[in-house]
VOPAGU-2260 file (C-alpha; in pm, 1 decimal, decimal comma):
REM VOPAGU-2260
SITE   aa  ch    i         X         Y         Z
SITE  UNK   A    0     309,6     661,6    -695,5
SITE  UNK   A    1     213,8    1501,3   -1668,0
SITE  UNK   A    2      72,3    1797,4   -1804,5
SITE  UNK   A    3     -35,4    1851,2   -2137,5
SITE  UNK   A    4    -242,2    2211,5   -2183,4
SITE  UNK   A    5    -405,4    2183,3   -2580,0
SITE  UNK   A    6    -653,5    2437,1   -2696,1
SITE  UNK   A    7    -898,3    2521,6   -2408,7
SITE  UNK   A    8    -855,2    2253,0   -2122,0
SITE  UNK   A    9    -765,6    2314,0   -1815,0
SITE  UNK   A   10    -632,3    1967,7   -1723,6
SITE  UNK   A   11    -383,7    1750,4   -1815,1
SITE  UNK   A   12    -507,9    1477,0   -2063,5
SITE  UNK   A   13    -348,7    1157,8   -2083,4
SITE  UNK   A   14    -388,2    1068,5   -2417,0
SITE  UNK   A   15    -240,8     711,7   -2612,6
SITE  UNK   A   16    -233,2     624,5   -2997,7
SITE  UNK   A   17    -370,6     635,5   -3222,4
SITE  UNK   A   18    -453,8    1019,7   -3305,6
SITE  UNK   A   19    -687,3    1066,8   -3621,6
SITE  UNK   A   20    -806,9    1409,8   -3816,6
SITE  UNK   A   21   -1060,8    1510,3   -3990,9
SITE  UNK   A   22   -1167,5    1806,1   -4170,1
SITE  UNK   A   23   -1509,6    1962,2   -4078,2
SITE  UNK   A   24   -1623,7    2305,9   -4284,8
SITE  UNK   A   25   -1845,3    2533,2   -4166,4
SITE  UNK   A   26   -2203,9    2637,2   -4273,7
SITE  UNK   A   27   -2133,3    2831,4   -4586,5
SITE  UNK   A   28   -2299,5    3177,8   -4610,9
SITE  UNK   A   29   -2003,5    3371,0   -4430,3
SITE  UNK   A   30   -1803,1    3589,6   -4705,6
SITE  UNK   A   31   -1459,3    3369,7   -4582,5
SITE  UNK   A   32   -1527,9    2970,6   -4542,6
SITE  UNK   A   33   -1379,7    2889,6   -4183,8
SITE  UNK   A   34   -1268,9    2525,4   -4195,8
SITE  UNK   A   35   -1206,7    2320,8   -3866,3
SITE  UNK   A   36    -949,0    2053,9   -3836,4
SITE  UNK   A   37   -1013,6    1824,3   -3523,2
SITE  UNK   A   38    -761,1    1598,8   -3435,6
SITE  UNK   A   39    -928,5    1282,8   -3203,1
SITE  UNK   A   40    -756,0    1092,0   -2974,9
SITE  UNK   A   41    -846,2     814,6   -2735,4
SITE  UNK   A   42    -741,4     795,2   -2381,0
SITE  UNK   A   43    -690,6     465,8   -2210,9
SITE  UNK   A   44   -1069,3     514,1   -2078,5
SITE  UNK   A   45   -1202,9     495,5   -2417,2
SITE  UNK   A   46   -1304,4     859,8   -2451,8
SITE  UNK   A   47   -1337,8    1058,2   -2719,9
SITE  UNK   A   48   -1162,2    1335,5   -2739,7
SITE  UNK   A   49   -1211,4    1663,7   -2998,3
SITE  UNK   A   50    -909,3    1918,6   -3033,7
SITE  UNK   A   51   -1056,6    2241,4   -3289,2
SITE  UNK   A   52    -800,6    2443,4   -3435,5
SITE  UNK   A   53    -950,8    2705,3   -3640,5
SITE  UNK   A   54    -778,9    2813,1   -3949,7
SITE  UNK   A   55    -862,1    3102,1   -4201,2
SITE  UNK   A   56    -742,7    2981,9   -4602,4
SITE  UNK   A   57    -878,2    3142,5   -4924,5
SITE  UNK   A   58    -743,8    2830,1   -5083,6
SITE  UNK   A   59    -828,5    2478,6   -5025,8
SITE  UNK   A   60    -494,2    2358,8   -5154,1
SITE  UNK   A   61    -316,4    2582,7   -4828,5
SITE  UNK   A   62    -549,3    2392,2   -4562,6
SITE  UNK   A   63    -433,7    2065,8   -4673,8
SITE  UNK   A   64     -55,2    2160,0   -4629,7
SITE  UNK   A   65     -92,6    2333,3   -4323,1
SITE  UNK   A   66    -238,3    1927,5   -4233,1
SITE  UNK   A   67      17,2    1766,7   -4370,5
SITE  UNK   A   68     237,4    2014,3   -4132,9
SITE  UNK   A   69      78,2    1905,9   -3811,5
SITE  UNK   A   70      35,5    1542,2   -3928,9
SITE  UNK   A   71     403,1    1595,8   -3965,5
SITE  UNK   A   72     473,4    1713,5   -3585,5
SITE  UNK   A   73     182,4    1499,5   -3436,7
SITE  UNK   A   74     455,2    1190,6   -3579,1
SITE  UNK   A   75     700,1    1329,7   -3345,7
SITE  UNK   A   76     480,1    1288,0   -3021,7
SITE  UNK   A   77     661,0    1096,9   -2728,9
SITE  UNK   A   78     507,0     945,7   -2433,5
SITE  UNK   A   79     664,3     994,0   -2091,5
SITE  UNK   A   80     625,0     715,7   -1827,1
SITE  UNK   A   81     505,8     854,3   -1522,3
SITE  UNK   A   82     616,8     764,1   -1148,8
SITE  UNK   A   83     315,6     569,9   -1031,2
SITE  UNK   A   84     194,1     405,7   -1358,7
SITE  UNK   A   85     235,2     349,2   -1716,1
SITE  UNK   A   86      52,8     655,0   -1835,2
SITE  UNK   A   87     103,6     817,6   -2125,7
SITE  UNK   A   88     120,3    1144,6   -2191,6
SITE  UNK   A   89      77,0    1361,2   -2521,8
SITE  UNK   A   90     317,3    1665,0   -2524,1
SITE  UNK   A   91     132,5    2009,5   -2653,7
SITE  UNK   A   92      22,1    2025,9   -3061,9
SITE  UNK   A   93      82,9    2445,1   -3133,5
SITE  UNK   A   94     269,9    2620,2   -3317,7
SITE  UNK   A   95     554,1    2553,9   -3124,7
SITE  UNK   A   96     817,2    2316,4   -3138,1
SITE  UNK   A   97     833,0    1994,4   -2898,5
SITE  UNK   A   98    1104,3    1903,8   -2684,7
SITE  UNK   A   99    1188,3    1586,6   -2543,0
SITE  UNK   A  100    1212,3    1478,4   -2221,9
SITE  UNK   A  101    1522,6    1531,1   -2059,3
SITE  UNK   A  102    1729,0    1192,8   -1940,4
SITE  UNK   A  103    1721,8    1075,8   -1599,4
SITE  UNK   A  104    2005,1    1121,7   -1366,7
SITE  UNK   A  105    2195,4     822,2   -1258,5
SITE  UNK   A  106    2148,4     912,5    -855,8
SITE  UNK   A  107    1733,8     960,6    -996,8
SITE  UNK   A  108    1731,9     591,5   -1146,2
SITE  UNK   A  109    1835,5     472,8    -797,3
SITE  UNK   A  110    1540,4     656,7    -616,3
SITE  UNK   A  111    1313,9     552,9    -832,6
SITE  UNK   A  112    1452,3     163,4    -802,5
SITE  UNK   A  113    1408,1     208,6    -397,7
SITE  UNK   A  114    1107,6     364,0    -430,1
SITE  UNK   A  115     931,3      99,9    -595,4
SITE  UNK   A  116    1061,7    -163,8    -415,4
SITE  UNK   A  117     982,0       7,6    -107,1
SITE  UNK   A  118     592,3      -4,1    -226,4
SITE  UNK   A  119     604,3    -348,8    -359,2
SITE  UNK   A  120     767,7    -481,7      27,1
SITE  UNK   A  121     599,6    -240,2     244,9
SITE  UNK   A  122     815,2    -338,3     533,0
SITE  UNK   A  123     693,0    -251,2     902,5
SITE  UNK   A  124     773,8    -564,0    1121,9
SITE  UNK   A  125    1107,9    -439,9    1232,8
SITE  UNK   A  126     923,7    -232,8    1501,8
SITE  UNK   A  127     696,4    -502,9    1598,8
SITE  UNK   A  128    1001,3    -785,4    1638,7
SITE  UNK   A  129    1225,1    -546,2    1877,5
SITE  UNK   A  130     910,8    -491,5    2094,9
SITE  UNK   A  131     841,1    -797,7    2126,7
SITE  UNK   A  132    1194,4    -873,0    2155,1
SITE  UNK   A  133    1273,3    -651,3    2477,0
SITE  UNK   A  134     966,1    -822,4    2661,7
SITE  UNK   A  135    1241,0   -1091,5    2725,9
SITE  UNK   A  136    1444,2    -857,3    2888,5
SITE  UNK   A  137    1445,2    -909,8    3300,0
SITE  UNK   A  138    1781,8    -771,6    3364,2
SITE  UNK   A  139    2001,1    -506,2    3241,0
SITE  UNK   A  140    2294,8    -751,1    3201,4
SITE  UNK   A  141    2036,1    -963,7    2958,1
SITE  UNK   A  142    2110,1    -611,3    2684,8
SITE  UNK   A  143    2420,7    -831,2    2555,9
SITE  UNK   A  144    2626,7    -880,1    2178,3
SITE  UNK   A  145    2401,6   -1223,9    2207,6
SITE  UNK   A  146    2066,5   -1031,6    2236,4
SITE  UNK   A  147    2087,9    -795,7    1920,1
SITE  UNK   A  148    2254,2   -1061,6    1709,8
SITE  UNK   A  149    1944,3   -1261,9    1779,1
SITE  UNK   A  150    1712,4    -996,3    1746,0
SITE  UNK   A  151    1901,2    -890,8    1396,8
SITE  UNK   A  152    1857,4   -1264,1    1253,9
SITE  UNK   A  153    1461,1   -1248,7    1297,8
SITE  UNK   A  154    1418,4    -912,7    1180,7
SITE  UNK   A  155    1624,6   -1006,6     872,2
SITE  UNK   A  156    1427,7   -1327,5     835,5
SITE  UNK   A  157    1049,9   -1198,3     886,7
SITE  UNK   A  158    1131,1    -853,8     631,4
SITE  UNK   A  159    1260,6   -1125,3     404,8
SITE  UNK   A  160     916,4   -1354,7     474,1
SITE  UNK   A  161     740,7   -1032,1     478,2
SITE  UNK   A  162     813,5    -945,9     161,1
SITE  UNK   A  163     727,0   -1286,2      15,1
SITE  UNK   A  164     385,7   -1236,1     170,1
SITE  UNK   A  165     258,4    -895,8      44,4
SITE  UNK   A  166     477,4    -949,3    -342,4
SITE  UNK   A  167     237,8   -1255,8    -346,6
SITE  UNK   A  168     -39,2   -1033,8    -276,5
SITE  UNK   A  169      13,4    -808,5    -501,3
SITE  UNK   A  170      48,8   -1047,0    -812,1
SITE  UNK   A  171    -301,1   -1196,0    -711,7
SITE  UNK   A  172    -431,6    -902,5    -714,5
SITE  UNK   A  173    -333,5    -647,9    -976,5
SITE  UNK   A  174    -648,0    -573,3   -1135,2
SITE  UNK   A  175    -816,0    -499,0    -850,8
SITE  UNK   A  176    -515,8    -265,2    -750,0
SITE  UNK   A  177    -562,5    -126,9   -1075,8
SITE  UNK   A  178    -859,0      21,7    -907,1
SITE  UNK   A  179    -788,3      58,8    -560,7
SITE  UNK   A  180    -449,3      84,1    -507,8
SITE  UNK   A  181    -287,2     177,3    -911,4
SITE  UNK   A  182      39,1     342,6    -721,4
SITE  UNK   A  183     143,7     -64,4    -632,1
SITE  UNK   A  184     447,7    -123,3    -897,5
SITE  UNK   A  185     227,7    -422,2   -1039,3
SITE  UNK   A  186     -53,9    -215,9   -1084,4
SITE  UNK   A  187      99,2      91,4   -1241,1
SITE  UNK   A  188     345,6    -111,0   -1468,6
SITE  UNK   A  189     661,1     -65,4   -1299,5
SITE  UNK   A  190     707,1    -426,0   -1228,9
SITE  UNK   A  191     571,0    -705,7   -1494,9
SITE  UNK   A  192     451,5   -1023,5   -1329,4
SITE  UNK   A  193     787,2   -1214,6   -1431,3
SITE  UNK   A  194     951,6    -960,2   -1222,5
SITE  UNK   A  195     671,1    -992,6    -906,1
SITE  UNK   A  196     731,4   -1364,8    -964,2
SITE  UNK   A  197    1116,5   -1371,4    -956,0
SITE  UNK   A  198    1140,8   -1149,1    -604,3
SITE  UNK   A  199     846,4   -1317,2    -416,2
SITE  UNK   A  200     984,9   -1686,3    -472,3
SITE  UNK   A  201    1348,5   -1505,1    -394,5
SITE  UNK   A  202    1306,6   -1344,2     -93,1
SITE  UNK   A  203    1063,9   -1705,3      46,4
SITE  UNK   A  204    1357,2   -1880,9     -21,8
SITE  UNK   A  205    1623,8   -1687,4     161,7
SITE  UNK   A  206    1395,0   -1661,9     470,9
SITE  UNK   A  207    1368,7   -2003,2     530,9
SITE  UNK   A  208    1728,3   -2044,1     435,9
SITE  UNK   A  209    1827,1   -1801,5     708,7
SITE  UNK   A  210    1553,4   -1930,4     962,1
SITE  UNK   A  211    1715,8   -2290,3     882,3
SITE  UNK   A  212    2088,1   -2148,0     917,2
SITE  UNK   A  213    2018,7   -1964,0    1273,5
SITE  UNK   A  214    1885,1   -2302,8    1411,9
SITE  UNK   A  215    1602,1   -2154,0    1638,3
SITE  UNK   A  216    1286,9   -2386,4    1618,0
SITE  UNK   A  217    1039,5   -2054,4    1738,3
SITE  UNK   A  218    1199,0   -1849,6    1418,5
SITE  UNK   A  219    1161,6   -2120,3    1206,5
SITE  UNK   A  220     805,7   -2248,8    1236,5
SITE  UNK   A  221     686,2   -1831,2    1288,8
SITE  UNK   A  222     827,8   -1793,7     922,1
SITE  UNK   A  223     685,8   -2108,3     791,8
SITE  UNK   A  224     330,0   -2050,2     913,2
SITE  UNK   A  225     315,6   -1704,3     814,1
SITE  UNK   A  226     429,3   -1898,0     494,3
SITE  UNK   A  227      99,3   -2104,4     445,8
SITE  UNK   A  228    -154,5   -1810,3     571,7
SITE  UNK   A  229     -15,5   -1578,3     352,3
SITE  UNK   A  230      10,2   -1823,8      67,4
SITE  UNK   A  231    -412,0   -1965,0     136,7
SITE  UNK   A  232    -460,4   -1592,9     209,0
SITE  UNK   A  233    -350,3   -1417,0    -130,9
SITE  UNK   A  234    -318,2   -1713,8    -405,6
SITE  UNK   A  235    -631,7   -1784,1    -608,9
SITE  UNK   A  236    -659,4   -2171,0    -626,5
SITE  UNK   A  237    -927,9   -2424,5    -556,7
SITE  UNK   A  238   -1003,6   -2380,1    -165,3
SITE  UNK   A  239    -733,0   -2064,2    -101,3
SITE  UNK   A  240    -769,7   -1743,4    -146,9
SITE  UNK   A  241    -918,6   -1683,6     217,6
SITE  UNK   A  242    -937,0   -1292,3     183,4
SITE  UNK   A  243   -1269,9   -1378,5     -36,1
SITE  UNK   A  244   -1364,4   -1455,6     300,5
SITE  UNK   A  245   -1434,0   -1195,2     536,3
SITE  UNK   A  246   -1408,8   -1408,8     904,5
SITE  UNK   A  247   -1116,4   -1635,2     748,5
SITE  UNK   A  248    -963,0   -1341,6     608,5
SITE  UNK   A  249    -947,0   -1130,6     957,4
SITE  UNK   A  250    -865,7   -1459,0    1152,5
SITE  UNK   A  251    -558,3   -1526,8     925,0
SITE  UNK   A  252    -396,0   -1147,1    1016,4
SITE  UNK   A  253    -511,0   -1212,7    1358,5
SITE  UNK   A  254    -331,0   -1517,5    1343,8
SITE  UNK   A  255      -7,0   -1356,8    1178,3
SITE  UNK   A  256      20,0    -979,5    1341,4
SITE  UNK   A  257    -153,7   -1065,5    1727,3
SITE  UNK   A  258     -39,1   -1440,2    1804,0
SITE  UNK   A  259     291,5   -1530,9    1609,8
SITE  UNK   A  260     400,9   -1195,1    1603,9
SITE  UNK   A  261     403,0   -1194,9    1972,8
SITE  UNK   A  262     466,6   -1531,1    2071,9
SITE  UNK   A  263     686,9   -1703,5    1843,1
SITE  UNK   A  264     950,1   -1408,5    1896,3
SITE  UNK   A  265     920,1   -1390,9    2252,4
SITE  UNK   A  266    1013,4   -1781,1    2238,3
SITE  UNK   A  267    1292,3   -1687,0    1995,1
SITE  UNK   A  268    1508,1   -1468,2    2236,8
SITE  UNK   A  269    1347,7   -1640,0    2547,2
SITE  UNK   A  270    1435,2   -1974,0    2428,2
SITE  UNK   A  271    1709,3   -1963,9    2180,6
SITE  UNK   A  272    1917,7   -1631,7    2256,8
SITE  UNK   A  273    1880,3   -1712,4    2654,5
SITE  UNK   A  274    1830,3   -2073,5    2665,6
SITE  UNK   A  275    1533,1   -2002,1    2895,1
SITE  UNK   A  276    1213,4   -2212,6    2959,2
SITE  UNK   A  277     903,1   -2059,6    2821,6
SITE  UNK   A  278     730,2   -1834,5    3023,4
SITE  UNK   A  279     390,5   -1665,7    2945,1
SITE  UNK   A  280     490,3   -1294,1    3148,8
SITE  UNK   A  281     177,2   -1042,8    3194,0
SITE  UNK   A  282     336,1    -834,4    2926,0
SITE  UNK   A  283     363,7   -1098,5    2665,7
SITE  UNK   A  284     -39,7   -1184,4    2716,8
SITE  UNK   A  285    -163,2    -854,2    2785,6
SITE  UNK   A  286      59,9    -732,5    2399,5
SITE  UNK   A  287    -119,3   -1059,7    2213,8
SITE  UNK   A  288    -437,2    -938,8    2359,5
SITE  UNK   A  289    -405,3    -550,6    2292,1
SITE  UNK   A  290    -262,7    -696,5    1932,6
SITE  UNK   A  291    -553,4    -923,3    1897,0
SITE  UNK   A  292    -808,4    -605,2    1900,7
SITE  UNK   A  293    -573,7    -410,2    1628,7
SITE  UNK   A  294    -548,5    -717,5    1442,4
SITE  UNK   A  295    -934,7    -718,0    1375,5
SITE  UNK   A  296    -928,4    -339,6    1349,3
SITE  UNK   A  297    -646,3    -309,4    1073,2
SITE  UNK   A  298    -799,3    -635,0     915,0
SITE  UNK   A  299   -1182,5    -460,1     874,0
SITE  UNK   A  300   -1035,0    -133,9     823,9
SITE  UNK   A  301    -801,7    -200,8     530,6
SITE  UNK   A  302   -1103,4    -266,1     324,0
SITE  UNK   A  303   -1311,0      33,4     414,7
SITE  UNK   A  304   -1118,8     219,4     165,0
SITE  UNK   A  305   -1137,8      -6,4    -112,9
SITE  UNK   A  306   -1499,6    -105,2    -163,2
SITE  UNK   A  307   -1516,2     -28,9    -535,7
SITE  UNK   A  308   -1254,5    -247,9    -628,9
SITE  UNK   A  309   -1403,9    -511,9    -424,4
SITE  UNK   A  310   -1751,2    -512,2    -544,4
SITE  UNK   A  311   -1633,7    -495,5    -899,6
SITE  UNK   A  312   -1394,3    -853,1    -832,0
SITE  UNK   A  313   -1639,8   -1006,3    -546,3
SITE  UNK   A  314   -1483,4   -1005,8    -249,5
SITE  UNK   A  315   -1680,0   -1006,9      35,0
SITE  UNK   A  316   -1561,5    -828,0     291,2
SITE  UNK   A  317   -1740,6    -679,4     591,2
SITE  UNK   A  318   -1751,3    -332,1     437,7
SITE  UNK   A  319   -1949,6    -435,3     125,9
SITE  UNK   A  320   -2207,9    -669,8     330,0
SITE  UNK   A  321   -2233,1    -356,2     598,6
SITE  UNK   A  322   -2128,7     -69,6     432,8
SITE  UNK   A  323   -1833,2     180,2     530,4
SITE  UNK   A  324   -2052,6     424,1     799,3
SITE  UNK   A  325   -2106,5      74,0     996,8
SITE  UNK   A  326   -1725,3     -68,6     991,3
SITE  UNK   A  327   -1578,1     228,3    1031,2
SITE  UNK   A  328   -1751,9     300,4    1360,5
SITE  UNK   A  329   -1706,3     -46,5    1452,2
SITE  UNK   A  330   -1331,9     -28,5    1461,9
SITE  UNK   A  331   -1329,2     271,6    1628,8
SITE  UNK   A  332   -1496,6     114,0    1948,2
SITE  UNK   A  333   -1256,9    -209,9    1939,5
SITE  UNK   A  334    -981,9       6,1    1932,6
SITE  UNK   A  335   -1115,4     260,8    2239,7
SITE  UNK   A  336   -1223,5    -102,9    2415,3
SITE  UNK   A  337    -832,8    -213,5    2381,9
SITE  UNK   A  338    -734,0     158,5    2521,4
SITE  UNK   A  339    -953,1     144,7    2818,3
SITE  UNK   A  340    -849,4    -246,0    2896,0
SITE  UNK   A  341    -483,7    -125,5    2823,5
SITE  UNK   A  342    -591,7     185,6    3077,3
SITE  UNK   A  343    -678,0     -96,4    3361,8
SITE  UNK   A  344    -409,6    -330,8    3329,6
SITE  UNK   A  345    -131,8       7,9    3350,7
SITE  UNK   A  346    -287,1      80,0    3696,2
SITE  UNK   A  347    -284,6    -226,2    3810,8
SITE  UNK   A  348      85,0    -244,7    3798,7
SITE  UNK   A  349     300,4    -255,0    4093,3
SITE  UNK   A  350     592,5     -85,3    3859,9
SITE  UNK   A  351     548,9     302,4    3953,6
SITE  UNK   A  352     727,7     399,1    3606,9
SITE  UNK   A  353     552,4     167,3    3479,4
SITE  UNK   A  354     197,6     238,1    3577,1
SITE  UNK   A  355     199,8     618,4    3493,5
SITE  UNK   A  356     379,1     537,4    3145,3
SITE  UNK   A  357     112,6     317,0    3026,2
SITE  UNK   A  358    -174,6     464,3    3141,4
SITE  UNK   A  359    -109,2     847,7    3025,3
SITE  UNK   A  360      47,4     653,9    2741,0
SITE  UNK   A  361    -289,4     432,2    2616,1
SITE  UNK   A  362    -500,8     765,5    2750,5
SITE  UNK   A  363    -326,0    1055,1    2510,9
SITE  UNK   A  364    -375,8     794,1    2226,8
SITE  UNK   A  365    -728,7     687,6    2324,9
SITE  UNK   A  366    -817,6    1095,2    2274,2
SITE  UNK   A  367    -601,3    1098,3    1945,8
SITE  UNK   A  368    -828,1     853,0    1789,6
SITE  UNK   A  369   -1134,0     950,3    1867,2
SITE  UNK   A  370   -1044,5    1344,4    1807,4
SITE  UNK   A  371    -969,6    1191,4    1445,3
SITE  UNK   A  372   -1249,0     959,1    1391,8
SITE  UNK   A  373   -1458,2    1233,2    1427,9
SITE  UNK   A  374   -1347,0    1452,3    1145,1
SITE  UNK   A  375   -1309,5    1190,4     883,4
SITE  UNK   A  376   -1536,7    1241,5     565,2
SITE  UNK   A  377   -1685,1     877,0     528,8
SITE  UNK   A  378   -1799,2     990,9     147,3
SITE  UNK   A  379   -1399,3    1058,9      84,5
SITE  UNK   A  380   -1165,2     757,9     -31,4
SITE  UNK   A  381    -876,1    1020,2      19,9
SITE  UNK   A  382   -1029,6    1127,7     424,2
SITE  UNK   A  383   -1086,4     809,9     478,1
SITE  UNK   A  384    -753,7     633,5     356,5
SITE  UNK   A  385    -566,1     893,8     532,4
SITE  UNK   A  386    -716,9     800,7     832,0
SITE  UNK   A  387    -576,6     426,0     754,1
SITE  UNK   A  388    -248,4     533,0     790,7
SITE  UNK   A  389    -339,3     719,4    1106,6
SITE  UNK   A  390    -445,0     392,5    1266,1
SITE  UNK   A  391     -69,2     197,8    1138,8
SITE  UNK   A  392      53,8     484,9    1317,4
SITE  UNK   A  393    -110,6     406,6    1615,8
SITE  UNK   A  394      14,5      67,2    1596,7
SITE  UNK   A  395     385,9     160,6    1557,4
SITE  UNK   A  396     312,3     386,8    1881,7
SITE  UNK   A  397     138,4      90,7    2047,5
SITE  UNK   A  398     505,9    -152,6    1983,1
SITE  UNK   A  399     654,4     149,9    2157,3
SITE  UNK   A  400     416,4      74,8    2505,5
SITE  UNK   A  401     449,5    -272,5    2520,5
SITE  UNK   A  402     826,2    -288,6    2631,9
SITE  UNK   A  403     675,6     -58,3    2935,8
SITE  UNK   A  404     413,8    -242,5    3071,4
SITE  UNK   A  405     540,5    -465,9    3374,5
């Protein structure tokens, strides 16, 4: 992440200060003079805005207190801050009285708190790290107190990172969120930059603290080059900002979500938790290969939505030099690619549980995504980004195969 019903409209207006009036009489000739008192306001668009309220007065004298009147109660007008923005809203000018918001409730302070922290962080490696994590796994003894305290120390440490990465996104990007994303606490007002600034640099700081504290070199060097992609990838200084890029861009989440992702914690539990020497398995490559495809996917995808914004503020991403038709169709065929390969190397395996797992697994979601794909309305932001979030799914659901294949 309003209403406001005055005179005839049928929508909410979000109206700001300053409200004028003015006095407009009609064409004499009638045997009563009807004057017309329109109060203007401005939205934060700029737009005009004309209210009419009709009133009947033999007297001139009685239409100029009646104004003073409404003057009077238009004085009193509040603005409530909504959930997913600072928008401001004009409460009803009638003949009625206004009331004032009621106060929130303690218990509603706190949702709101989580909730916009939970859209500045956006955290979803958890999933990925236990995945990964369990690939390590080659005997039922190896499920010890050791294993999940290791696993617990890089989840803690890569939410922490994560949250560095996309907070630093956001503040170098807030007026193009404005457009494409104005729900983002930066974007709507919920956070100021001083705030943005304050948790980013936080949160950077206690991940490499812990990654330094838990003494495991794999952890360590995962968190400090997602550090420096994320940083060239988001900041706006001479040389950075990569996303401006569309290749550099895609290769830097490549880099992140298909090969450290993958590899660096494998290494951590292989290597650290077990004390093991590092082993490439058939499950670790064929997961930074299937990740590899959804890397590019999510990377050209996660633009597809949010062309306007983009062409306004010049970045150049695939989906304004193509256009959305062309991307869209293009990610759809990685992905089915990565679902057939996936297909293959399930029925190759000499695991029985394994085999049938992975390849009715990597078939039902194969059909799910193309089912979709073909539904979406291209010519609707909302089809379109709800199809986005169809395709994280199909990630999360992806984390869940990996641990299978053998």
């Amino acid at each position: 992440m309003e209403s406001l019903l005055i005179g005839s409209f049928q929508k909410p207006s979000l109206l700001s200060f300053p409200i004028t009036a003015e006095l407009c009489s009609q064409p004499e000739g009638s045997h009563v003079a009807a004057n017309v008192l329109k109060y203007k306001a401005f939205n934060n668009t700029g737009k005009l805005y004309a209210i009419p309220i009709k009133f009947r007065f033999k007297q001139r004298n009685l239409l100029q207190q009646h104004v003073r009147r409404i003057d009077e109660r238009i004085g009193t007008l509040s603005t409530l801050n909504s959930k997913h923005g600072s928008k401001y809203v004009a409460n009803s000018v009638s003949e009625h009285s206004l009331e004032s918001e009621p106060s929130k409730s303690p218990w509603r302070s706190v949702q709101d708190a989580v909730d916009a922290f939970y859209r500045f962080s956006r955290p979803h490696t958890a999933l990925s790290i236990i995945s990964v994590s369990l690939l390590a796994i080659q005997k039922p003894s190896d499920f010890s107190p050791l294993f999940f305290t290791g696993v617990l120390e890089a989840i803690v440490a890569a939410l922490l990172m994560n949250i560095y990465i996309v907070g630093l996104n956001q503040l170098s990007d807030i007026e193009i969120d404005k457009v494409n994303k104005p729900y983002l606490p930066l974007a709507s007002g919920e956070y100021s930059v001083t705030t943005g600034v304050m948790i980013v640099s936080s949160f950077a700081i206690l991940s490499f603290w812990l990654g330094y504290v838990v003494g495991s070199w794999p952890l360590f060097w995962a968190l400090f080059v997602s550090f420096v992609l994320g940083t060239a990838y988001s900041i706006n200084l001479p040389l950075l900002r990569w996303k401006r890029s569309a290749i550099v861009a895609a290769m830097c989440i490549l880099a992140v979500r298909a090969v450290i992702v993958q590899i660096a914690f494998y290494l951590h539990v292989q290597m650290y938790v077990y004390g093991r020497t590092a082993v490439f398995t058939k499950p670790v490559i064929f997961a930074t290969a299937f990740m590899s495809f959804f890397s590019v996917v999510i990377a050209l995808f996660k633009d597809i939505p949010d062309i306007v914004g983009d062409k306004i503020y010049g970045i150049q991403s695939f989906t304004v030099r193509l256009g959305q038709e062309k991307v869209f169709w293009i990610c759809i065929a990685l992905l089915e690619i990565a679902y057939t390969v996936a297909l293959l190397v399930g029925a190759t395996s000499s695991c029985t549980w394994s085999k049938w797992t992975t390849v009715i697994g990597h078939t039902v979601l194969g059909l799910l995504l193309w089912n979709r794909a073909k539904s979406v309305d291209l010519k609707s932001k909302a089809a379109i980004t709800s199809f986005y979030m169809f395709i994280w799914k199909l990630f999360y659901a992806e984390y869940l195969l990996i641990p299978l294949v053998r």
